[in-house]
PDB file of N, CA, C and O in Angstrom:
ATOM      1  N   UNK A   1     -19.684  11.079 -13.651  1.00  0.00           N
ATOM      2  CA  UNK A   1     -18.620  10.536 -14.481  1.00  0.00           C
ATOM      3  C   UNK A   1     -17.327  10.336 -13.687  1.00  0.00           C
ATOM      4  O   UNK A   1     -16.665   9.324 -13.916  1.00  0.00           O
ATOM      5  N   UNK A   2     -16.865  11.331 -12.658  1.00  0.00           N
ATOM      6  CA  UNK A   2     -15.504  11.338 -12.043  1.00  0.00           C
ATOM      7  C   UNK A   2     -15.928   9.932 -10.765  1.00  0.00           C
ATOM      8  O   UNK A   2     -15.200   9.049 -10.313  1.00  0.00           O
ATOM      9  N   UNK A   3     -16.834  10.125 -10.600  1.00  0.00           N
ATOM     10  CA  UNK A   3     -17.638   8.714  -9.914  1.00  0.00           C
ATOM     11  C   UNK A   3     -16.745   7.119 -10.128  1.00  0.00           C
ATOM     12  O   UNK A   3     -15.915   6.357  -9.633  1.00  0.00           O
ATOM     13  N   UNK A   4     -17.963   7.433 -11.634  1.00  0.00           N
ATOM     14  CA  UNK A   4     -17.458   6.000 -12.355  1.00  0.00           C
ATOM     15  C   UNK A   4     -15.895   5.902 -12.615  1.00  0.00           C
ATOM     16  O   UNK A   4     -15.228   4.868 -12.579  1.00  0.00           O
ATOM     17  N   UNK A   5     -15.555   6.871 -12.818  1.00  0.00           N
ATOM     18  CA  UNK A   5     -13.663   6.657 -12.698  1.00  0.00           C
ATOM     19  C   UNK A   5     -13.289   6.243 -11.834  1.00  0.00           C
ATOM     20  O   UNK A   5     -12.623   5.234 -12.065  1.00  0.00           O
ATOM     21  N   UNK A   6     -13.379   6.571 -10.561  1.00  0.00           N
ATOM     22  CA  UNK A   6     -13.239   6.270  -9.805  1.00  0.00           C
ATOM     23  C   UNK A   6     -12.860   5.004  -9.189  1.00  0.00           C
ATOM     24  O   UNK A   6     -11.778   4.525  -8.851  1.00  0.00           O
ATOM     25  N   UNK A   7     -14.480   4.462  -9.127  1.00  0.00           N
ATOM     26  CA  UNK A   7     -14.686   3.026  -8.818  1.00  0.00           C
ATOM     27  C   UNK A   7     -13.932   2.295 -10.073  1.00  0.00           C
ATOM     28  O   UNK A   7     -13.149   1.452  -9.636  1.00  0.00           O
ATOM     29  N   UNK A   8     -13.932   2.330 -10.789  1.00  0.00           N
ATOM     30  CA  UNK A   8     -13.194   1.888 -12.154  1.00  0.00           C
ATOM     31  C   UNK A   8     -11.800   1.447 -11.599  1.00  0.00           C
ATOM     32  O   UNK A   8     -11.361   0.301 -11.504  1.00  0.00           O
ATOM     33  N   UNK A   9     -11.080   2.890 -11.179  1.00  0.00           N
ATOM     34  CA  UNK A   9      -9.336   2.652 -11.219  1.00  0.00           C
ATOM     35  C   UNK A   9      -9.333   1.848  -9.660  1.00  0.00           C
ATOM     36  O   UNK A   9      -8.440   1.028  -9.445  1.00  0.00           O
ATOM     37  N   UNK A  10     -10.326   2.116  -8.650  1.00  0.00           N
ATOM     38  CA  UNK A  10     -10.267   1.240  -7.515  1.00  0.00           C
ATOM     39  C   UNK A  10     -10.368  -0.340  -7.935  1.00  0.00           C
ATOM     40  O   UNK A  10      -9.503  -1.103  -7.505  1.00  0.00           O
ATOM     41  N   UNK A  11     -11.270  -0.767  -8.655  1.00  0.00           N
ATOM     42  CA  UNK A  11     -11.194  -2.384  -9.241  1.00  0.00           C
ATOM     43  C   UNK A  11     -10.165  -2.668 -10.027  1.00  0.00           C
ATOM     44  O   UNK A  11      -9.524  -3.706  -9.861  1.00  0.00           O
ATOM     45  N   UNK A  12      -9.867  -1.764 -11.008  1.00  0.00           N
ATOM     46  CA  UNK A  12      -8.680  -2.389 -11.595  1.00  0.00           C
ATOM     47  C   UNK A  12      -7.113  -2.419 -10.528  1.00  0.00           C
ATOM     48  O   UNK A  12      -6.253  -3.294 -10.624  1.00  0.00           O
ATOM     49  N   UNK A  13      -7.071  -1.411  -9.698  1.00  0.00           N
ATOM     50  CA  UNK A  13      -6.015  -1.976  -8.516  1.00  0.00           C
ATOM     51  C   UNK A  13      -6.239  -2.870  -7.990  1.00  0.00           C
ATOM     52  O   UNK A  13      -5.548  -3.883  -8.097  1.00  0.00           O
ATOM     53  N   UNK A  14      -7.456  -2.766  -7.128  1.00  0.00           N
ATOM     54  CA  UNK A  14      -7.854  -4.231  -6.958  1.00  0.00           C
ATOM     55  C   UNK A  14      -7.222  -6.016  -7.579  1.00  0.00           C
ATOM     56  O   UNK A  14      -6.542  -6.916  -7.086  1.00  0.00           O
ATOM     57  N   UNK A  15      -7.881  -5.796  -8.796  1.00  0.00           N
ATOM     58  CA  UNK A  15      -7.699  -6.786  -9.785  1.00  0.00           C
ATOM     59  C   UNK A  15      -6.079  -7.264  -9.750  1.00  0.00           C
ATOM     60  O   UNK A  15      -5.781  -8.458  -9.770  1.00  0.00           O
ATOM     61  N   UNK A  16      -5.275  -6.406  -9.707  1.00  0.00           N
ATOM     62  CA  UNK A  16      -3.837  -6.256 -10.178  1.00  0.00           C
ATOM     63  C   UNK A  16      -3.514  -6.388  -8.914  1.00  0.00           C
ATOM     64  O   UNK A  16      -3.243  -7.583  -9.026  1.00  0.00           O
ATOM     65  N   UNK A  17      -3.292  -6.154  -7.697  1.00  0.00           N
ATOM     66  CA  UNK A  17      -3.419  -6.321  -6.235  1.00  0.00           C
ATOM     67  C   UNK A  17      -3.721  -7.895  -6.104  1.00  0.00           C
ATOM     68  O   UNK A  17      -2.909  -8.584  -5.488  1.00  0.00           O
ATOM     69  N   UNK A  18      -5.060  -8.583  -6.760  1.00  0.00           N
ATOM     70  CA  UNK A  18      -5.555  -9.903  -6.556  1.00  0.00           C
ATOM     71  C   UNK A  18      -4.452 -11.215  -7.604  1.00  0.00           C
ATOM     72  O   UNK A  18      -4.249 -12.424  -7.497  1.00  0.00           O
ATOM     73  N   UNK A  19      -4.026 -10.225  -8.474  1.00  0.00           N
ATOM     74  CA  UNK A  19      -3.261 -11.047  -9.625  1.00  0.00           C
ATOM     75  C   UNK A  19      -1.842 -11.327  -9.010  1.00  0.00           C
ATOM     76  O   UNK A  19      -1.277 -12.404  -8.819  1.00  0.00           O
ATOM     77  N   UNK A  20      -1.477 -10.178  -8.783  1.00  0.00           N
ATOM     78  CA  UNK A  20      -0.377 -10.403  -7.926  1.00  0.00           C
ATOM     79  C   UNK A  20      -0.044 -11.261  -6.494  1.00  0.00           C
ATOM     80  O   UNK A  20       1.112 -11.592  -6.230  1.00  0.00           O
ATOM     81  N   UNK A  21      -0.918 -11.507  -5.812  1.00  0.00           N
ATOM     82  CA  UNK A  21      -0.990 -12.461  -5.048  1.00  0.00           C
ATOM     83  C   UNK A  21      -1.158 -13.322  -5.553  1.00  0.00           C
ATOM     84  O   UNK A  21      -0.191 -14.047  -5.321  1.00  0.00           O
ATOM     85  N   UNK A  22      -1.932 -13.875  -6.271  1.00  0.00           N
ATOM     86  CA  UNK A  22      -1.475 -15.421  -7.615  1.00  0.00           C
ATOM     87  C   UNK A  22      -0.647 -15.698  -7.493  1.00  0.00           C
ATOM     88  O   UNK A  22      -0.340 -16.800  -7.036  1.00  0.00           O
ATOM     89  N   UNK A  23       0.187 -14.746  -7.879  1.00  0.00           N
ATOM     90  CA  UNK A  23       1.518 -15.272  -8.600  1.00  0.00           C
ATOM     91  C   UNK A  23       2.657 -15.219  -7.476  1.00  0.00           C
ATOM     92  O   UNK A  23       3.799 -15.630  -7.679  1.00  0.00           O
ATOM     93  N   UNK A  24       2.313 -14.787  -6.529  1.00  0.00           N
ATOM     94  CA  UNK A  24       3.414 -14.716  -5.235  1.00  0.00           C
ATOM     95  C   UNK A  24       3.218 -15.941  -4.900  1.00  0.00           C
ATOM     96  O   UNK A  24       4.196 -16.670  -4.735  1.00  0.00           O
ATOM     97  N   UNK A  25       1.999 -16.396  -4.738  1.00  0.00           N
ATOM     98  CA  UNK A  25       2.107 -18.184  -4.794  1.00  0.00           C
ATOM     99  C   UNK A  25       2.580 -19.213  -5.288  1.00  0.00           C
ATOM    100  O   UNK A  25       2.320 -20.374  -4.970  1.00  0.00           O
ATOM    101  N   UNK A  26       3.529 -18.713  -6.346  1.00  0.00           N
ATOM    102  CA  UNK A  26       4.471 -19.735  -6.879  1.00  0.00           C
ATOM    103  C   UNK A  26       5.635 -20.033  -6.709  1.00  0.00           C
ATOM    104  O   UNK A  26       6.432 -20.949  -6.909  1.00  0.00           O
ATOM    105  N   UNK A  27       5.523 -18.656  -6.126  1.00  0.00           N
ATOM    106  CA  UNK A  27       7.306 -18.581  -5.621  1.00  0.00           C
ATOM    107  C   UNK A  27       7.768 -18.454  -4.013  1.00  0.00           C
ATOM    108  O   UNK A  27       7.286 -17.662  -3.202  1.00  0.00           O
ATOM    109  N   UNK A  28       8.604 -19.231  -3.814  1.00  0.00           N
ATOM    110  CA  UNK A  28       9.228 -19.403  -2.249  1.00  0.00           C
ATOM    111  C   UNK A  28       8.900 -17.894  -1.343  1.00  0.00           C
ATOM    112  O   UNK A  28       9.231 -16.741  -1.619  1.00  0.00           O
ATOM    113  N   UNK A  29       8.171 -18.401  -0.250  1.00  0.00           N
ATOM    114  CA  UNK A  29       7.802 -16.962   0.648  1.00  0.00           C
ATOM    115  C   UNK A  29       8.945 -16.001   1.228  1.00  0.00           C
ATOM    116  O   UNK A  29       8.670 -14.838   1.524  1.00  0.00           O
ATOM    117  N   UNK A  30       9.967 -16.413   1.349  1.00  0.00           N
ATOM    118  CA  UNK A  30      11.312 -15.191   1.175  1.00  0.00           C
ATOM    119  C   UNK A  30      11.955 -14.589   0.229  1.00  0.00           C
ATOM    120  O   UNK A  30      13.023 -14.001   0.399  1.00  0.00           O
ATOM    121  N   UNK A  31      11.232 -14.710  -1.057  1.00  0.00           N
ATOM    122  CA  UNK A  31      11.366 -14.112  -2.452  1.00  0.00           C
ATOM    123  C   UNK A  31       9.950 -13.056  -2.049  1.00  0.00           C
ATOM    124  O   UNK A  31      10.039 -11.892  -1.660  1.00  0.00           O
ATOM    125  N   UNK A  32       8.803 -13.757  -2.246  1.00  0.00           N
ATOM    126  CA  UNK A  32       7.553 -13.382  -2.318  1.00  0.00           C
ATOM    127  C   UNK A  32       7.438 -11.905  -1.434  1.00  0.00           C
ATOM    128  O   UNK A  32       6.932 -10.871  -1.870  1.00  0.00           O
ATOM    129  N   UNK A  33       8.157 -12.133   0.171  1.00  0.00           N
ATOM    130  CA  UNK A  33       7.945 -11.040   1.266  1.00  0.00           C
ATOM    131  C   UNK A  33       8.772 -10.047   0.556  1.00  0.00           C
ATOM    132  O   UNK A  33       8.418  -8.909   0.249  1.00  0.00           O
ATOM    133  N   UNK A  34      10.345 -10.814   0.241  1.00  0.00           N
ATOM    134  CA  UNK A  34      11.209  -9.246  -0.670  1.00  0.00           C
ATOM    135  C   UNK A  34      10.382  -8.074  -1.568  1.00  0.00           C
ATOM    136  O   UNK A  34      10.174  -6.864  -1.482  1.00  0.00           O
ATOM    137  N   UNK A  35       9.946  -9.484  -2.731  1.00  0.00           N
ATOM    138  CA  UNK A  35       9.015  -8.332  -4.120  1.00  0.00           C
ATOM    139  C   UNK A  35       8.272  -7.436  -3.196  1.00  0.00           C
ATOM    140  O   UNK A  35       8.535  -6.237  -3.111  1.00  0.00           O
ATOM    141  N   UNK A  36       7.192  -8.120  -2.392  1.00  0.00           N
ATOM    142  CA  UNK A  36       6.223  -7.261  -2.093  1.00  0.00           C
ATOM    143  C   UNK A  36       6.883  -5.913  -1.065  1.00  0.00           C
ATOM    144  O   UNK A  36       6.855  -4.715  -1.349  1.00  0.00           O
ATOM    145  N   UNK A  37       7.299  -6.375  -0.168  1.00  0.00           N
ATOM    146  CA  UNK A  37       8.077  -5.074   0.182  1.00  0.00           C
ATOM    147  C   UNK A  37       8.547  -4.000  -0.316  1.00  0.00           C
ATOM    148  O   UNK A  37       8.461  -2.942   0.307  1.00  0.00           O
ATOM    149  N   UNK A  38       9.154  -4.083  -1.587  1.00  0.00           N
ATOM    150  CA  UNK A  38       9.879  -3.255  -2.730  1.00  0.00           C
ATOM    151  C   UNK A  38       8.707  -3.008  -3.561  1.00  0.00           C
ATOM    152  O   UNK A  38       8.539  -1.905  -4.082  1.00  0.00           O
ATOM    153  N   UNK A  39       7.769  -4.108  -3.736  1.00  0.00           N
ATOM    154  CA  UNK A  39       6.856  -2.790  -4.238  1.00  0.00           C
ATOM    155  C   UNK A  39       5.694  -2.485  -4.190  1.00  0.00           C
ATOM    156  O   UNK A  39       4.872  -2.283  -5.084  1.00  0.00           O
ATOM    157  N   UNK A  40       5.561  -2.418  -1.998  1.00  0.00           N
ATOM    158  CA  UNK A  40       4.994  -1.398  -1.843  1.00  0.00           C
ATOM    159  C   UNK A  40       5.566  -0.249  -1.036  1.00  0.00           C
ATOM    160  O   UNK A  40       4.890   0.455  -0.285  1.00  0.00           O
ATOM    161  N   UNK A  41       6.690  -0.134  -1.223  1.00  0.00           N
ATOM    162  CA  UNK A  41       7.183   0.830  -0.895  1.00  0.00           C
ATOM    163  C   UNK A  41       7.566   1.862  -2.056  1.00  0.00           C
ATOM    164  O   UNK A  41       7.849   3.049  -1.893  1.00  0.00           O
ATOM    165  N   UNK A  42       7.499   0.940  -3.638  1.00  0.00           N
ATOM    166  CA  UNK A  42       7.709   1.737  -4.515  1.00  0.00           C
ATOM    167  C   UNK A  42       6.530   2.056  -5.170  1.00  0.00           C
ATOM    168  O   UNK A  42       6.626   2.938  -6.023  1.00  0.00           O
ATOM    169  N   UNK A  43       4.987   1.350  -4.904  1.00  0.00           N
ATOM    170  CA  UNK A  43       3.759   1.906  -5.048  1.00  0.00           C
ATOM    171  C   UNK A  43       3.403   2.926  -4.237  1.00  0.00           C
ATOM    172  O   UNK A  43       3.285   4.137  -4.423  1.00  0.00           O
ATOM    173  N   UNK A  44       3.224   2.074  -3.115  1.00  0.00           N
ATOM    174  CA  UNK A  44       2.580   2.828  -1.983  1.00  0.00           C
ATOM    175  C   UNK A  44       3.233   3.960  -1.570  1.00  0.00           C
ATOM    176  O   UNK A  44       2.481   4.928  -1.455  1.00  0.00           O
ATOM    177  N   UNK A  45       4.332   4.150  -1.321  1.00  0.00           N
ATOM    178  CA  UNK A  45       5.065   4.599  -0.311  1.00  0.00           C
ATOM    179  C   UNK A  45       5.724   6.179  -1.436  1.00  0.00           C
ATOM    180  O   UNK A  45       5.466   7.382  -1.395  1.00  0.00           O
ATOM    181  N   UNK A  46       6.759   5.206  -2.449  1.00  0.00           N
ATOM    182  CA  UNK A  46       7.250   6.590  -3.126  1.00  0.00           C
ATOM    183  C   UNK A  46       6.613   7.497  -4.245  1.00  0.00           C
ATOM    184  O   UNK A  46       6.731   8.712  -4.398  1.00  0.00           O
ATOM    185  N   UNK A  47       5.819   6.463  -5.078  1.00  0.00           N
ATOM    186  CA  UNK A  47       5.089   6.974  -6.155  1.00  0.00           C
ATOM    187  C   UNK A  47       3.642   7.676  -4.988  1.00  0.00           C
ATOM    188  O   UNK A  47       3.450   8.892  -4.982  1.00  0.00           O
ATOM    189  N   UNK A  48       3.246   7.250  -4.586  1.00  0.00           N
ATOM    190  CA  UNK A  48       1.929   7.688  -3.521  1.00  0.00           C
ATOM    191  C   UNK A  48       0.502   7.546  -3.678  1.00  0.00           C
ATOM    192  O   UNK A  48      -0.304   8.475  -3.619  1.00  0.00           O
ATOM    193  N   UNK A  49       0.136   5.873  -3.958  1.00  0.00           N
ATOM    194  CA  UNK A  49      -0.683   6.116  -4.338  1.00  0.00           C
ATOM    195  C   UNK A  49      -1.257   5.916  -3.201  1.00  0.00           C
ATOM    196  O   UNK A  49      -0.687   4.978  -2.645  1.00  0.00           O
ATOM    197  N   UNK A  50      -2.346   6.449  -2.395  1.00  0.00           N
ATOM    198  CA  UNK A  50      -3.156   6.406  -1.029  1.00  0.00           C
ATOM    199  C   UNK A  50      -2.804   7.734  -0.113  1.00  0.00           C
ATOM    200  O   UNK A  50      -3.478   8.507   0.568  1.00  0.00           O
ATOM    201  N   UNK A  51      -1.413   7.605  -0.440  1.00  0.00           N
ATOM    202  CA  UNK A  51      -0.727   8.730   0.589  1.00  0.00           C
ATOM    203  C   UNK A  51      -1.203   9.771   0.868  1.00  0.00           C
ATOM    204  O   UNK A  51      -1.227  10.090   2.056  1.00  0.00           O
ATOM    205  N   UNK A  52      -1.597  10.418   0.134  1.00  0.00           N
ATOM    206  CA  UNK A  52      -2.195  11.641   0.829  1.00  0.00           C
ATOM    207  C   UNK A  52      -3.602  11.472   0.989  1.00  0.00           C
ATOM    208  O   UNK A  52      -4.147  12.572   1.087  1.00  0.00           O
ATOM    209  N   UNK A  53      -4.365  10.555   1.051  1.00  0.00           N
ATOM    210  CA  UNK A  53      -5.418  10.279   1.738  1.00  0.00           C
ATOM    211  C   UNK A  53      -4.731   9.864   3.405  1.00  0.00           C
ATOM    212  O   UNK A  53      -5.240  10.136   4.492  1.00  0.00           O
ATOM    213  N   UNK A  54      -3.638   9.248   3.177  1.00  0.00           N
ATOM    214  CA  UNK A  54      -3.452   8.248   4.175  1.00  0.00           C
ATOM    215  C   UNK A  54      -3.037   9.852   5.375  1.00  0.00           C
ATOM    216  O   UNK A  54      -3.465  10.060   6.510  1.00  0.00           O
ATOM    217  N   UNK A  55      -2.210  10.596   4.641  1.00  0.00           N
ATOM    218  CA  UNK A  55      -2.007  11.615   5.147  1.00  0.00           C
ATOM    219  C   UNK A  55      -2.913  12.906   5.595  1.00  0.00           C
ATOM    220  O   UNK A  55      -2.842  13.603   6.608  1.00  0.00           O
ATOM    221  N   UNK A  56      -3.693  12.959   4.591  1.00  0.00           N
ATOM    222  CA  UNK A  56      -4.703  13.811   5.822  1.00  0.00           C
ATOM    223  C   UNK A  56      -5.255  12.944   6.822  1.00  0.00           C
ATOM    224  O   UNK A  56      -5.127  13.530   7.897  1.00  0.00           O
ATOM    225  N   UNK A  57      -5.993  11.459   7.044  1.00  0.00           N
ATOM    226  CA  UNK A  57      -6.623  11.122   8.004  1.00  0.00           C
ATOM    227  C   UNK A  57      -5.308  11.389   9.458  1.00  0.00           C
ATOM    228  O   UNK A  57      -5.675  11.600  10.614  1.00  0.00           O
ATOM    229  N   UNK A  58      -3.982  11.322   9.084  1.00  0.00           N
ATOM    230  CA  UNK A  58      -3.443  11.274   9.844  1.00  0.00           C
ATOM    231  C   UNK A  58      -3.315  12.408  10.576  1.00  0.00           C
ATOM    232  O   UNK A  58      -3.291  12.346  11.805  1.00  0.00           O
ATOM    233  N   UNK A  59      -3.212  13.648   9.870  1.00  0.00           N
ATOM    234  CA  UNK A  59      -3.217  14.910  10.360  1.00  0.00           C
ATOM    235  C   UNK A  59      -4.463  15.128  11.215  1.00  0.00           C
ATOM    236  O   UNK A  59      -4.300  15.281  12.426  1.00  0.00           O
ATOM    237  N   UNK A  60      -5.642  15.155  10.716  1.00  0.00           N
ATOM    238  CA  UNK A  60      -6.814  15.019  11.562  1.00  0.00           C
ATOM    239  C   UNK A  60      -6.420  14.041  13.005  1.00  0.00           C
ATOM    240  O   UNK A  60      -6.373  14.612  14.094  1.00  0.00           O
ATOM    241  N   UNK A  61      -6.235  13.017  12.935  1.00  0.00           N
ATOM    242  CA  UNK A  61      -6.092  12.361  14.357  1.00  0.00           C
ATOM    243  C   UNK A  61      -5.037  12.923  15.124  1.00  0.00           C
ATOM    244  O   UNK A  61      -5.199  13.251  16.299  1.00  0.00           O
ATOM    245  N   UNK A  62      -3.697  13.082  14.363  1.00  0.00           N
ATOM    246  CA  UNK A  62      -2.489  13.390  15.110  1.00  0.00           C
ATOM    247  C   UNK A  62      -1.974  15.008  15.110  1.00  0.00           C
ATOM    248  O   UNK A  62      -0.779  15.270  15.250  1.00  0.00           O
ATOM    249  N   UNK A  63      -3.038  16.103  14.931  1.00  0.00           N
ATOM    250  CA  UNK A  63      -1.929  17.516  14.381  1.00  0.00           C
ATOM    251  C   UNK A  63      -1.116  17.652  15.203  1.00  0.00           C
ATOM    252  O   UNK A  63      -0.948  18.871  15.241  1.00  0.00           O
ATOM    253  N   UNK A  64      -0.415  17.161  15.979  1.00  0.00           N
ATOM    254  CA  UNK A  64       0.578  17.706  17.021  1.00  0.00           C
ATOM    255  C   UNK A  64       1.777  17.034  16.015  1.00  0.00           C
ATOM    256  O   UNK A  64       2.859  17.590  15.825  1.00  0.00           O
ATOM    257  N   UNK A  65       1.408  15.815  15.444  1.00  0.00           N
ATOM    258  CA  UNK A  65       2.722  15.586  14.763  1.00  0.00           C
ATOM    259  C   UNK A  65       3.170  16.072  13.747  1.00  0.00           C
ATOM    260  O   UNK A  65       2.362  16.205  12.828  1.00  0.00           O
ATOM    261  N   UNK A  66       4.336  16.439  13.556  1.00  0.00           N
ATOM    262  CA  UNK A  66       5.005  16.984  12.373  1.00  0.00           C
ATOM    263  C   UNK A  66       4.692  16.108  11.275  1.00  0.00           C
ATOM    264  O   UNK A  66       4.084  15.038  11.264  1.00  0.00           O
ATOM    265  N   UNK A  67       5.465  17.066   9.950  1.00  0.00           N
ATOM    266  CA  UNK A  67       4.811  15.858   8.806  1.00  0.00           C
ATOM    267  C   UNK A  67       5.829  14.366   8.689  1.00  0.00           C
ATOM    268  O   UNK A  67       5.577  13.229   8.289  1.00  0.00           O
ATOM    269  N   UNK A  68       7.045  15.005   9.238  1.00  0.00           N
ATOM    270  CA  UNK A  68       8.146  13.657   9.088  1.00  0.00           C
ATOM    271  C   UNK A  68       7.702  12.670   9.948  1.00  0.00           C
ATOM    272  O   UNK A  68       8.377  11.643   9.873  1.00  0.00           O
ATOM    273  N   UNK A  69       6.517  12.631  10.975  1.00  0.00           N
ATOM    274  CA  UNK A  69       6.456  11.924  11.967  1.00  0.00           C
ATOM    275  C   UNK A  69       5.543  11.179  11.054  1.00  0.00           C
ATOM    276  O   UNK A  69       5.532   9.960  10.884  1.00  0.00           O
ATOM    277  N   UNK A  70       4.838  11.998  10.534  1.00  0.00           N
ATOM    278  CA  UNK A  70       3.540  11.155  10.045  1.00  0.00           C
ATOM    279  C   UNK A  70       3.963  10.422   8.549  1.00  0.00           C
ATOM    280  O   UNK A  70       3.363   9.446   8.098  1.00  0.00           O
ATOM    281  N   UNK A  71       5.003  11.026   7.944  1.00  0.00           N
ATOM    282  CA  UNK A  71       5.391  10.001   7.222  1.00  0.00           C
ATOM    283  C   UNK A  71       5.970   8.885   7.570  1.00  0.00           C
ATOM    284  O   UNK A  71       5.899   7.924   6.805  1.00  0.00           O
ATOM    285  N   UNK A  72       6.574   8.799   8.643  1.00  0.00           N
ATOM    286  CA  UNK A  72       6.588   7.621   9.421  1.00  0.00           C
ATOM    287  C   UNK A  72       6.348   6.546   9.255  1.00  0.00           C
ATOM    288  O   UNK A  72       6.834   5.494   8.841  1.00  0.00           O
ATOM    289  N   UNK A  73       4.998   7.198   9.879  1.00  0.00           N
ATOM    290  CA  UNK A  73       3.700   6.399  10.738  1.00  0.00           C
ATOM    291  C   UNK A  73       3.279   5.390   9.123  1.00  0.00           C
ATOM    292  O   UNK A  73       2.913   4.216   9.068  1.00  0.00           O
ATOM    293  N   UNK A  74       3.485   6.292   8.064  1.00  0.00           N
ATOM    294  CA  UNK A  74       3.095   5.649   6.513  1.00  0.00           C
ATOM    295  C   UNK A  74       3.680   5.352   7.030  1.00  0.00           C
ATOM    296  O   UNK A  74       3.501   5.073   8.216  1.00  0.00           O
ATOM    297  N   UNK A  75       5.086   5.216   6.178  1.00  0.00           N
ATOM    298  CA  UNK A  75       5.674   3.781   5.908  1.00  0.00           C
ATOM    299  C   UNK A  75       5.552   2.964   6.709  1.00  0.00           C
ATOM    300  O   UNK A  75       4.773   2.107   6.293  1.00  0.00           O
ATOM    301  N   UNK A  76       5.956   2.729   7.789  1.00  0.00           N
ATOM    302  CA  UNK A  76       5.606   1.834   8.823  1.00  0.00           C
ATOM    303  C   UNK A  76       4.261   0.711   8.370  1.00  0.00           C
ATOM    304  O   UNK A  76       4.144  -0.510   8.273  1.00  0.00           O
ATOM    305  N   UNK A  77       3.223   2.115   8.135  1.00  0.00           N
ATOM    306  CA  UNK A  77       1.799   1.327   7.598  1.00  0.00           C
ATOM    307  C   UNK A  77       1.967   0.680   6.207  1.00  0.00           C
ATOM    308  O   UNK A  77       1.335  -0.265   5.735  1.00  0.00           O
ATOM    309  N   UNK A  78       2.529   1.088   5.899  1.00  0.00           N
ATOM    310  CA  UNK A  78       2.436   0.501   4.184  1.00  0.00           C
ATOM    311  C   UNK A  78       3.910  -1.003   4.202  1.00  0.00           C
ATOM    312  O   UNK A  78       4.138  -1.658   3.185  1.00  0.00           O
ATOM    313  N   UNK A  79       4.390  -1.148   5.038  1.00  0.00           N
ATOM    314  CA  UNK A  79       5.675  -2.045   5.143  1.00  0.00           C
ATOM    315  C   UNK A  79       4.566  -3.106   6.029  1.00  0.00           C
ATOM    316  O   UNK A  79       4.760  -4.261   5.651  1.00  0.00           O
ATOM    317  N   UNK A  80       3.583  -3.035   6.983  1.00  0.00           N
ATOM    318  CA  UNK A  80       3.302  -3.981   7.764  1.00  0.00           C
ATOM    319  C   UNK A  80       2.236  -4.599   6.806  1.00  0.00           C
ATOM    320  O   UNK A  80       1.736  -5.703   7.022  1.00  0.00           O
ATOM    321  N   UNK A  81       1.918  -3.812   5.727  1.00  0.00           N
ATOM    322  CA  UNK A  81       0.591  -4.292   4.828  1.00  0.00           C
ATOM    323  C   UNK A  81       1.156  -5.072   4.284  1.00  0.00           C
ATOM    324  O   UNK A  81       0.685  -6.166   4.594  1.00  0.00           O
ATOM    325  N   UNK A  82       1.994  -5.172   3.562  1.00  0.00           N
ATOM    326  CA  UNK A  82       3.193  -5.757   2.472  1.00  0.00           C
ATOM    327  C   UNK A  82       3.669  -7.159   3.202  1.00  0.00           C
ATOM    328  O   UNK A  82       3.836  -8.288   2.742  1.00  0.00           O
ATOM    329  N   UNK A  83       3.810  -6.643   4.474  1.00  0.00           N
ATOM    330  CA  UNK A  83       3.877  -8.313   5.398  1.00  0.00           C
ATOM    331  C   UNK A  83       2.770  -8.904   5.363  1.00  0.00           C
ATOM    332  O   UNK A  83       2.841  -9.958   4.731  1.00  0.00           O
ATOM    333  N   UNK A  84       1.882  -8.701   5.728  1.00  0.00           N
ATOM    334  CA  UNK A  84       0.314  -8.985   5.764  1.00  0.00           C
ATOM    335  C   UNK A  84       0.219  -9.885   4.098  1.00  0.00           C
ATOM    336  O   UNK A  84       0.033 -11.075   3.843  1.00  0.00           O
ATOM    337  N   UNK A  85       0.394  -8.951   3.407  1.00  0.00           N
ATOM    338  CA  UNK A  85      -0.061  -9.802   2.010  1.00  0.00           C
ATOM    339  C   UNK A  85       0.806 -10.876   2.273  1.00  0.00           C
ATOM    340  O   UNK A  85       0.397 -11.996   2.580  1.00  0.00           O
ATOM    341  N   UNK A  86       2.372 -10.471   2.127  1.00  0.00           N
ATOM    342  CA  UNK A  86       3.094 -12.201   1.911  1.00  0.00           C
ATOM    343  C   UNK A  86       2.714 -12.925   2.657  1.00  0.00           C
ATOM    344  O   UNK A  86       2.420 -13.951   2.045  1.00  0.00           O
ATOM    345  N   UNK A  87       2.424 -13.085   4.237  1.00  0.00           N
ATOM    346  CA  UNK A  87       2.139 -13.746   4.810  1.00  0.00           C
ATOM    347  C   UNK A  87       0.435 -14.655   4.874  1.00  0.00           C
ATOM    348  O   UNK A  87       0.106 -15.619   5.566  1.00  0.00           O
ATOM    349  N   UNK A  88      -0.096 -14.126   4.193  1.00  0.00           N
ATOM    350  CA  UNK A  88      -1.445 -14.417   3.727  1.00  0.00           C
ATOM    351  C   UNK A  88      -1.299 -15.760   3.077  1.00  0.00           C
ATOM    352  O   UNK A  88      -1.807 -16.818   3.449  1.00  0.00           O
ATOM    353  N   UNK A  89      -0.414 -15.516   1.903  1.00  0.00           N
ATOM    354  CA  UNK A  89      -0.159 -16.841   1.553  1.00  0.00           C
ATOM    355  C   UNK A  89       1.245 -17.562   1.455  1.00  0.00           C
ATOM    356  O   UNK A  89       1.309 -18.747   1.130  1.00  0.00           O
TER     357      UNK A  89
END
């Protein structure tokens, strides 16, 4: 059952992830790069959704780094994704 939840809330981000790029397509790509920036920094980044997945793989590769380093290393990752999408389309 925690399974099927699972995969469930992964498609419906998905979905909402895919919708949202729609609609960034309507609007001028230096609007489009702003939104998405702001919010994935206010998905990804402050609310957290991935983050502490994103954060243990990091600890495993990097333990020498502190945790401020490796929050970092997020944002960094979650700001170049956010480029990635606007620039997609």
């Amino acid at each position: 059952m925690a399974k099927q939840k699972k995969q469930l809330t992964n498609i419906i981000e998905y979905g909402l992830f895919r919708a949202l790029i729609l609609l960034l397509k309507l609007i001028p790509y230096a609007w489009s790069r702003k939104l998405l920036l702001g919010l994935f920094w206010l998905i990804a980044y402050k609310i957290g959704v991935r983050k502490q997945v994103a954060m243990i793989q990091l600890q495993k590769v990097f333990p020498q780094l502190e945790t401020g380093q490796r929050n970092e290393i997020i944002r960094k990752m979650y700001r170049g994704m956010a480029l990635s999408g606007a620039e997609e389309y």
